[in-house]
Structure formats: C-alpha cells, structure tokens
Residue, then its C-alpha position, 0 to 999 in steps of 0.5 A: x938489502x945488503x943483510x939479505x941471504x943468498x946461496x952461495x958456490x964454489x968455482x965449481x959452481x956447487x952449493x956450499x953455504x949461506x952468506x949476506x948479500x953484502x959479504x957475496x959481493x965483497x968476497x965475490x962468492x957465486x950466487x944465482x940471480x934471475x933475469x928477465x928481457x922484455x922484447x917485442x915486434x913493432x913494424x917488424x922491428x924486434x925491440x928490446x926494452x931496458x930499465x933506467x936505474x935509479x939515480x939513488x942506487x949504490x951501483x950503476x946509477x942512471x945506467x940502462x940495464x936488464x928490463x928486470x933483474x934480481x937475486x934469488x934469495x937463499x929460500x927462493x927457487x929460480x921460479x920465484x925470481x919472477x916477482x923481480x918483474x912486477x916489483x921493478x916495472x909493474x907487469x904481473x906475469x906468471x913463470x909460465x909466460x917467460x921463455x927460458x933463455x938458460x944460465x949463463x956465468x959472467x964476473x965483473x968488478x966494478x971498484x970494490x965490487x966483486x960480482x960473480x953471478x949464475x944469471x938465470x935468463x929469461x924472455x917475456x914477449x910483450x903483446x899490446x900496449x902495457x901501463x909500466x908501474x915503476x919502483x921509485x926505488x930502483x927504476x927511473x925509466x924504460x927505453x927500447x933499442x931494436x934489437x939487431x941495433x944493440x947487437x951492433x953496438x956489443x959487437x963494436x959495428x957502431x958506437x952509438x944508438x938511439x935509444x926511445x922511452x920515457x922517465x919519472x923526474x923528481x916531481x913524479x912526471x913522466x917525459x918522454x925521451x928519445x937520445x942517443x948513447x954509448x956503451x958507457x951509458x949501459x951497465x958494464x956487463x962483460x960483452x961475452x954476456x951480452x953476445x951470449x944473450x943475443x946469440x940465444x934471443x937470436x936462435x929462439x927468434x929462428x926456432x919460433x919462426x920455423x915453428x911457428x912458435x913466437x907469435x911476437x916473432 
C-alpha cells in the first residue's frame, strides 16, 4: 500500500505531481482522500456508525474511525472512492446513493506522520437491518454512537460515551460489545474536522426535515 500513487498539491491546493503514498505522508504533501459516514434513525435516534481499526495496522490501531475511508489513487476520480465502502464493511452502495457532505482540509502529525489530507466527505443513510462483511485486514469491528452524543464529546460537554457493536476476535467470532470510551479511544483528527462534519450533518438533517428530503431523517 505504501507504493500506491496518488495525486499530490501545493498549499494552494493545486495539482502539482505524482508521488508514492509513502513520500505523501512522509513529506506531508495534500492529497484527495474519500470518506463515507453511515448514519441511521432508530427510535428517533440519529446514530452514527464507526469502523474499529484493525489491531494489524500501521496507523491507529483499535481505534474507532470513519465508517469507511480511503485515498483516491492518482488514476482515480472522486466517484471511485466508493469502492472504500464495500471493500472495508461489505455494503455495496452506488455513488448515487451517498450525500455529498463537501471537502474539508485538515492536518494532523502523528509521530513521523505527516498527513495533509482534501477529505472528499460523504453520508450514506442505512435503511433496514444490513449483513457488515468486514475486511480482516483494515477492520475488526463496527460501533454506533448517537450522534448528538458524540458531538458532546468533540465539543468537551462530557468526556465519555457509550459506544454499542460488535468485533471479529482472532478465531473469526463476532462478540458484541457495549463500553464505554474517550476521545483517546478515536482516531485523532483535529476537532475542527470533526465539528465541521457534524455542523454539516447537522444542517443537511435541518434541510432533509424541511423538505422532506432525508427519509431516514
């Protein structure tokens, strides 16, 4: 994966070259990457759903993270990044399906990591009971937070919450599991991008009840 291409930019976030996804993150150089948050209405509840890492990753192991998430190779356009979904968590959902939540820039270093990212964001509304196929590879489980409880949490109003699901352990069994967790337990992405993505969850919710638009809404 780390001899993988992608696009890279300048600061003014203009195309400006090929390099290897490991010199990206070694150099810190912009690159596009596609992201997908599952979300759903349960008893009037407006969850938002988590992938567990994997414990075998290089980066932020066993920490919760976007439902689904990956870089847009150099050969790519945005729309192909929906692969990420049904590659990592075994939903096989077409572009037009999601709900474009817009790009949004955001840095963060994590020990010699350097990653400078265009986050292509998107929102798929999950209707009905669904069969997760999980990539052994990059995820070990799925947990679900309401989601006006996590925006809590990103904005320091509690320091914990519950967070319900279920894993793969190392003999292929799913357990379910329902703890609780800090911020520590998430993958470090700036709170900026964090508020930014809820602020704009939170107006499409608005949008989609006026209108009549998100049905899951």
């Amino acid at each position: 994966m780390e001899t993988e291409k992608l696009t890279i930019f300048n600061e003014n976030y203009e195309r400006c070259g090929i390099a290897t996804r490991e010199e990206v993150h070694k150099k810190g150089y912009w690159h596009e990457t596609f992201h997908c948050w599952v979300m759903k209405r349960e008893d009037e509840v407006d969850y938002l759903y988590f992938q567990l890492r994997s414990r075998s990753k290089k980066d932020y192991p066993y920490l919760f993270d976007i439902t689904a998430a990956g870089h847009i190779l150099a050969h790519e356009t945005i729309k192909d990044g929906v692969r990420e979904i049904e590659e990592e968590i075994g939903l096989a959902v077409s572009f037009s399906e999601l709900i474009e939540v817009g790009q949004i820039r955001y840095s963060v270093h994590h020990d010699e990591l350097i990653d400078n990212e265009l986050a292509n964001v998107f929102l798929y509304l999950l209707k009905g009971n669904v069969e997760w196929k999980l990539q052994k590879e990059e995820v070990a489980g799925i947990g679900r937070v309401p989601i006006q409880v996590f925006s809590e949490l990103i904005e320091g109003k509690r320091t914990e919450v519950k967070i319900e699901g279920f894993e793969i352990n190392e003999c292929g069994e799913q357990q379910n599991f329902n703890k609780v967790v800090q911020m520590h337990h998430f993958v470090p992405h700036e709170r900026s991008f964090y508020k930014t993505v809820l602020e704009r969850m939170n107006r499409l919710n608005q949008v989609g009840r006026e209108g009549g638009v998100l049905e899951s809404f």
